[in-house]
C-alpha positions as CSV (number, residue, x, y, z in Angstrom):
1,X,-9.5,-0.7,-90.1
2,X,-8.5,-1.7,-87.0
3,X,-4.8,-0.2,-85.4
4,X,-3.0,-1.0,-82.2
5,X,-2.2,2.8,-81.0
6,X,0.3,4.1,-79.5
7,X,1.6,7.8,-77.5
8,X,0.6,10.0,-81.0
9,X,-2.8,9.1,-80.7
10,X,-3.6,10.1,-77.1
11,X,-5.6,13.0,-77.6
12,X,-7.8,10.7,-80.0
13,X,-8.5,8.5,-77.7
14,X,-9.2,11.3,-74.8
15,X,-11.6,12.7,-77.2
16,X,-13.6,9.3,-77.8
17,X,-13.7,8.0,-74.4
18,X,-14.9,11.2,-72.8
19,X,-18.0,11.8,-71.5
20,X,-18.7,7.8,-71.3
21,X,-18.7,5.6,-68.2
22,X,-15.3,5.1,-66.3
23,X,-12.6,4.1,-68.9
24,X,-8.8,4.6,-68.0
25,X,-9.2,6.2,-64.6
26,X,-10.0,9.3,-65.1
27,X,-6.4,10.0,-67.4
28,X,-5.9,13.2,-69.0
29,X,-4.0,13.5,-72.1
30,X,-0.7,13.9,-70.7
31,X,-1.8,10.3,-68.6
32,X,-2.7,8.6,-71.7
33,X,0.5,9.4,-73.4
34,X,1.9,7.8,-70.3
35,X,-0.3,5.3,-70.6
36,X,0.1,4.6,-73.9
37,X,4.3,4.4,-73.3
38,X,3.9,2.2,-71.1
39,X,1.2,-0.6,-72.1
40,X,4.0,-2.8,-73.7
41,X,5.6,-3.5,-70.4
42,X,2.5,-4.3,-68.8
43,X,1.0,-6.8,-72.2
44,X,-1.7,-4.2,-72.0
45,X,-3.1,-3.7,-75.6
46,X,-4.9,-0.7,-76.9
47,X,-7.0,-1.2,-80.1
48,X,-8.5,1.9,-82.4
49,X,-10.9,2.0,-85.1
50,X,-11.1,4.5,-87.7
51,X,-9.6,7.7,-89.1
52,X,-10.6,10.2,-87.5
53,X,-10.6,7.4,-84.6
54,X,-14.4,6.2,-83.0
55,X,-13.4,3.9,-81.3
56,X,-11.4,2.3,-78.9
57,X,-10.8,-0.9,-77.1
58,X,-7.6,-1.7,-74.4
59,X,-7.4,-5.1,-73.4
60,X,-5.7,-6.0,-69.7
61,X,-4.3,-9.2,-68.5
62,X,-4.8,-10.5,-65.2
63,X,-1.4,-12.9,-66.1
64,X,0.7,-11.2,-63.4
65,X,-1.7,-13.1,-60.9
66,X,-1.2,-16.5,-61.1
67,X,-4.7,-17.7,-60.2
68,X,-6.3,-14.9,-62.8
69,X,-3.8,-15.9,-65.8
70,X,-6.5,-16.7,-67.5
71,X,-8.5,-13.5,-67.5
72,X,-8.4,-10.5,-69.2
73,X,-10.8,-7.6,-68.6
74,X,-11.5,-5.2,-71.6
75,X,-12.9,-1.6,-71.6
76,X,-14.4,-0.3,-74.5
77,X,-15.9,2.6,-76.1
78,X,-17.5,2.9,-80.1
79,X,-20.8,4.8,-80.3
80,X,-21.2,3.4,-83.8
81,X,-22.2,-0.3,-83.4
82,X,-20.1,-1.2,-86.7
83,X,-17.1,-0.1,-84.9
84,X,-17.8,-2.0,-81.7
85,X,-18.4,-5.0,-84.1
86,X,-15.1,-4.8,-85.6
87,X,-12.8,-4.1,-82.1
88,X,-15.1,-7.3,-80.4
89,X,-14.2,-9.1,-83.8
90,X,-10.2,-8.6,-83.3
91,X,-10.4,-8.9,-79.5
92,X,-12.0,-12.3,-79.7
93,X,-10.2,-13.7,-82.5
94,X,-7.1,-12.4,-81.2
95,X,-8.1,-14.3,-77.6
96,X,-9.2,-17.5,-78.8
97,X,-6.7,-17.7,-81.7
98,X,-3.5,-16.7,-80.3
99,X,-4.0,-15.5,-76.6
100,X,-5.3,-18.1,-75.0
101,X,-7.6,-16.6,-72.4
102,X,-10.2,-18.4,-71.1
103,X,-12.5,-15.6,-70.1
104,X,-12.9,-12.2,-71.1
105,X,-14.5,-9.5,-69.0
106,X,-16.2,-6.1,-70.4
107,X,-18.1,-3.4,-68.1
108,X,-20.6,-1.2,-70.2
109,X,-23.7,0.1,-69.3
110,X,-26.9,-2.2,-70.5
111,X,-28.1,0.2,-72.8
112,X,-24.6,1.2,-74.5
113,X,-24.4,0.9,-78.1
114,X,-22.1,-1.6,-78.2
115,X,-24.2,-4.0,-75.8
116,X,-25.8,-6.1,-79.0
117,X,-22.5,-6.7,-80.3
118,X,-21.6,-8.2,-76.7
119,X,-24.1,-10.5,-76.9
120,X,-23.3,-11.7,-80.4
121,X,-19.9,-12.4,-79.5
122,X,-20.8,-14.7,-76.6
123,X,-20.7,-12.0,-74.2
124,X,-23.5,-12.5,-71.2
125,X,-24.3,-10.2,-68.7
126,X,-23.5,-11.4,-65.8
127,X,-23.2,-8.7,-62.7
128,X,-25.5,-6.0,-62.8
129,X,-23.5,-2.8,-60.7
130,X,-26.2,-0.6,-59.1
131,X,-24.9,3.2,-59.3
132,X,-21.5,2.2,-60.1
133,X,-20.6,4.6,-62.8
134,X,-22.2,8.4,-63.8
135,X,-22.7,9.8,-67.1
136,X,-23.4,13.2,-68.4
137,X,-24.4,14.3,-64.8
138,X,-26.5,10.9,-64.0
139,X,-25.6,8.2,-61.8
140,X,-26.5,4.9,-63.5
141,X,-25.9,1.2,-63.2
142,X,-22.9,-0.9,-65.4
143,X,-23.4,-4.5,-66.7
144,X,-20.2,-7.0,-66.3
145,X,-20.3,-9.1,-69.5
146,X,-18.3,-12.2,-68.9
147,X,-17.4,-14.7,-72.0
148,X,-15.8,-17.6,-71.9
149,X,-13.7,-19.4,-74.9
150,X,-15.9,-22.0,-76.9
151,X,-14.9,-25.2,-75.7
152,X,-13.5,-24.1,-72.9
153,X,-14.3,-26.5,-69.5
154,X,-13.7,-25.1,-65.9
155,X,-13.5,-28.3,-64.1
156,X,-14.7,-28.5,-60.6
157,X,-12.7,-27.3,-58.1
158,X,-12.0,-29.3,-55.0
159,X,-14.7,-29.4,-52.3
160,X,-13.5,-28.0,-48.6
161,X,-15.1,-27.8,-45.2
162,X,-14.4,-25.1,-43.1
163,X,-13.5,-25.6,-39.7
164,X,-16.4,-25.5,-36.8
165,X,-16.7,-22.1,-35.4
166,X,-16.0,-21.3,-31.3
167,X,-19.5,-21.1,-29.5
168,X,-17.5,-17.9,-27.7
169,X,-16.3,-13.9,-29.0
170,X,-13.7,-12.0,-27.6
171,X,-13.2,-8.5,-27.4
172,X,-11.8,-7.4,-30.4
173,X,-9.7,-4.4,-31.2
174,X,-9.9,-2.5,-35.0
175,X,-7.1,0.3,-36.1
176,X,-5.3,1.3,-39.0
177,X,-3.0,-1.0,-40.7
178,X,1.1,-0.2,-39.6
179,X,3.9,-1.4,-41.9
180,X,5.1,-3.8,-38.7
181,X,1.9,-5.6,-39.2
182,X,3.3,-6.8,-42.4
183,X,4.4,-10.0,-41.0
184,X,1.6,-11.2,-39.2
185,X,0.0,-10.7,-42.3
186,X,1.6,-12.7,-44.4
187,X,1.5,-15.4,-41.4
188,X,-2.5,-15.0,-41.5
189,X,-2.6,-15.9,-45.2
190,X,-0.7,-18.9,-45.2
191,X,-3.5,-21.4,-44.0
192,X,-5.5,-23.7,-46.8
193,X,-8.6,-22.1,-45.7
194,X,-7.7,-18.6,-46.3
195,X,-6.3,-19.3,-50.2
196,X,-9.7,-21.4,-50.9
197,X,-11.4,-18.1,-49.8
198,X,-9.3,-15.5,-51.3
199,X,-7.6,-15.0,-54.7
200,X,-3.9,-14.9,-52.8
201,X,-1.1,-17.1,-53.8
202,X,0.9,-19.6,-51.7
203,X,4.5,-19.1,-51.0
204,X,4.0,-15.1,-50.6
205,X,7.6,-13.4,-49.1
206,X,7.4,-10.7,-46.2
207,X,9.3,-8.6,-49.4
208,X,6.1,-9.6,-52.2
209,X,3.8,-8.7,-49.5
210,X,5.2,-5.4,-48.8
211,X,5.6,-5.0,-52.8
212,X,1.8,-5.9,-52.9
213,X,0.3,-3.3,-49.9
214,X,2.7,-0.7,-51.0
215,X,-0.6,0.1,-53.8
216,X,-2.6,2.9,-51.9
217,X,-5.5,1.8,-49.8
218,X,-8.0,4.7,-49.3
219,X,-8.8,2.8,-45.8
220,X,-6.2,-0.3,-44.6
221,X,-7.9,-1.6,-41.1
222,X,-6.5,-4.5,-39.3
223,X,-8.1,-6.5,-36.1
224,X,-6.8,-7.2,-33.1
225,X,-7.1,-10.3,-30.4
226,X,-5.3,-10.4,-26.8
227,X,-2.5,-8.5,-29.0
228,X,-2.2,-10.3,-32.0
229,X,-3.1,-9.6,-35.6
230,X,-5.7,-11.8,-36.9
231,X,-7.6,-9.8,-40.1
232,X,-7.3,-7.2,-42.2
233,X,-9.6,-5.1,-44.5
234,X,-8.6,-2.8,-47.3
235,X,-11.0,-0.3,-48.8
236,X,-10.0,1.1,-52.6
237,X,-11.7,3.5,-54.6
238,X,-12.3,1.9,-57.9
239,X,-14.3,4.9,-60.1
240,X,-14.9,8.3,-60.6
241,X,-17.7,8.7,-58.0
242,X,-17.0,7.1,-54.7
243,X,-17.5,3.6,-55.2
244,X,-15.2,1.3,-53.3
245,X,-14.4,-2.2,-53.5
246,X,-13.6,-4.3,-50.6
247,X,-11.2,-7.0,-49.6
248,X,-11.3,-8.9,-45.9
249,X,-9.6,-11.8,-44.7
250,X,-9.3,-13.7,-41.3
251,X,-7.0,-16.0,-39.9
252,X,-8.3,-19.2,-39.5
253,X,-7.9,-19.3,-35.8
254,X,-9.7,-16.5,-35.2
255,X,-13.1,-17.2,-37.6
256,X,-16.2,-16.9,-35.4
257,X,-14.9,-14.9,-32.8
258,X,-16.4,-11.9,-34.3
259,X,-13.5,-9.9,-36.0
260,X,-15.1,-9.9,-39.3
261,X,-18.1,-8.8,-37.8
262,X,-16.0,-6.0,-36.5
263,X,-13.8,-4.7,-39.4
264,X,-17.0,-4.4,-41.5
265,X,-19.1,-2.0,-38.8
266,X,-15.7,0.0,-39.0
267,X,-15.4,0.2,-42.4
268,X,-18.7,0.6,-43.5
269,X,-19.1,3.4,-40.7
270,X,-15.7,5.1,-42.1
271,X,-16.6,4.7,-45.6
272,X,-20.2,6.7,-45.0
273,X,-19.0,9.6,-42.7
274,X,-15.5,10.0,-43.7
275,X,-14.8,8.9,-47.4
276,X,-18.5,9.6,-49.0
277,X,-18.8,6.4,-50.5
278,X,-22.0,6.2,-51.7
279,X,-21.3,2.0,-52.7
280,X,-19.4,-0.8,-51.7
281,X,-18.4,-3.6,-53.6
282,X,-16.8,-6.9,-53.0
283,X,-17.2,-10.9,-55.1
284,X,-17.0,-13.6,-52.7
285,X,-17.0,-17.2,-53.9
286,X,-20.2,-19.0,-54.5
287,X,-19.6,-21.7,-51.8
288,X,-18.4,-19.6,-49.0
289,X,-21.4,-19.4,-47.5
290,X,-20.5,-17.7,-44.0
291,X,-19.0,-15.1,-45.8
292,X,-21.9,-14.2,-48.2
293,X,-24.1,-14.7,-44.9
294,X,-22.2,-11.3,-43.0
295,X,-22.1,-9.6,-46.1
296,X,-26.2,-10.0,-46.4
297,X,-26.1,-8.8,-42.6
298,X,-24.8,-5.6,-43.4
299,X,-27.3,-5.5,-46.3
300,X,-25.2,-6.1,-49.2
301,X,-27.4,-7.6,-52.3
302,X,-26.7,-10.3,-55.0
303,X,-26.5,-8.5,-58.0
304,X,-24.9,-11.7,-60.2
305,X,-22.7,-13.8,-60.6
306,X,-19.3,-14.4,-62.8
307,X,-18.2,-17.5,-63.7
308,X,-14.9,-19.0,-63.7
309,X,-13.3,-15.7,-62.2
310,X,-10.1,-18.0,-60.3
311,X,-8.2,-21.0,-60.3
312,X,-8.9,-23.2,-56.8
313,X,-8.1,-26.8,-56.4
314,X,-8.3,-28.1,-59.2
315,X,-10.9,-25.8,-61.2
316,X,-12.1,-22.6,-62.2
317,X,-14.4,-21.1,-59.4
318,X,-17.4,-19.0,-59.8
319,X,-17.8,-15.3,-58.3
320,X,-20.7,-13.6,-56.3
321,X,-20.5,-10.0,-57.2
322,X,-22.3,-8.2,-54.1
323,X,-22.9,-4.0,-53.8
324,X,-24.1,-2.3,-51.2
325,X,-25.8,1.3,-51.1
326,X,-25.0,3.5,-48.6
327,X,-27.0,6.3,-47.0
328,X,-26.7,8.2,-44.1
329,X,-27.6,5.3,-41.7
330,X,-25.5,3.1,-43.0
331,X,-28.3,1.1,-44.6
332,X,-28.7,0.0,-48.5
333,X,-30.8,2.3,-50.3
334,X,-32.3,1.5,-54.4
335,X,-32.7,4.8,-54.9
């Protein structure tokens, strides 16, 4: 029978979800009670099967980002495939019926239990994560399963052209991001070209920015051009083992004159000597070409592709999903 659960069963669902990939950050009981208190607030949902429970399933909607309203990314954990058949049952009824999200986004690993129900519930898997997650002392790759609702049509979003680039560079200076910087930010995301490359939204205040950085960065890096900010780069831990994802923009203005180029050697570099990230993540979109070009250059690899991952102009665009491994030199490493 499924249940929705609430703070009583906390130390249930510690017990299930230990010892499987990354599920709820890490949370210890006291943080799943927490949790658990606080999911209304946040339309997070926490399904349970079984009694003694076996299995659990929490559901999270993107809606408080505008372009993402119509995703919702689900972790789950049921060692018995009858139980994952019976939480993917209630999560995709629930989602087509009622819901309403257009695509629904679970991370297991390719050999988990519950990976044939996946695929009978229109699950495919779409991003193959190379040493993203570690289980019972072994680091080991996680599959993103994306679905999308029967019926449901992305459209086509808008076609844009970036502007040439300068045949020049200039000397460009990289330091940590300062809370004065917050302004120049916000300018620096304003410009057409840098919401069709990004998932930000338009009209963004100085006060929603500062509400939005105020999330802890394990490495916030900004670029610098004769004195004026004009990129940024966050790096944020996003798993038990030290797996990062990454985030970079650049003002429009100042594309091709090698700050990109220049907030990834520093980041990269920081990540491997000083943070111990052993991968880097990031999704760019499929037609940004001179993005997913300096990403290859620093030897980040293809590993899939998500579909209809954000609103742009008129449709739903896809994602690449790119990883990089890091070793000592800096350079990707399969093993």
């Amino acid at each position: 029978m499924i249940r929705p659960l609430g703070v009583d069963d906390a130390g249930e669902v510690l017990r299930v979800i230990t010892g499987g990939p990354d599920f709820g950050d890490g949370l210890d009981v006291d943080g799943w009670r927490r949790a658990l208190d606080d999911v209304g607030a946040e339309n997070t949902y926490v399904l349970g099967v079984g009694d003694p429970l076996t299995g659990v399933l929490a559901l999270r909607p993107m809606r408080p980002r505008p372009r993402l309203a119509h995703l919702a990314r689900a972790s789950l954990r049921a060692p018995d495939p009858k139980d994952a058949e019976a939480l993917l049952s209630a999560l995709t009824r629930g989602s087509d019926g009622y819901l309403g999200f257009a695509r629904l986004d679970v991370s297991a690993e390719l050999d988990a239990p519950w990976a044939p129900a996946l695929a009978a519930h229109g699950f495919s898997a779409e991003v193959r994560r190379r040493r993203a997650t570690e289980r019972a002392g072994q680091v080991r790759d996680v599959c993103t399963w994306g679905r999308l609702r029967p019926g449901f049509d992305p459209g086509a979003p808008a076609p844009f052209e970036l502007g040439p680039r300068p045949a020049r560079r200039a000397e460009v200076l990289i330091r940590r991001r300062r809370d004065a910087d917050t302004e120049d930010l916000v300018r620096n995301h304003r410009p057409r070209s840098v919401l069709w490359g990004t998932n930000l939204c338009p009209w963004m205040s100085l006060d929603r920015w500062r509400f939005m950085t105020a999330r802890t960065a394990d490495l916030s890096l900004v670029a610098e051009v004769a004195g004026s900010v004009v990129g940024s780069l966050t790096l944020i831990r996003t798993a038990k083992l030290p797996v990062f994802g990454l985030g970079m923009s650049v003002a429009p203005r100042a594309q091709g004159l090698g700050a990109g180029r220049a907030l990834m050697e520093a980041a990269l570099r920081t990540a491997a000597e000083s943070l111990g990230a052993t991968r880097v993540e990031l999704e760019v979109f499929t037609d940004n070409l001179r993005a997913r070009a300096l990403y290859r250059s620093f030897g980040f690899e293809q590993e899939g592709v998500r579909r209809a991952v954000s609103w742009r102009e008129g449709g739903y665009a896809d994602a690449v999903a790119m990883g990089l491994l890091l070793g000592p030199d800096l350079t990707g490493s399969s093993s």
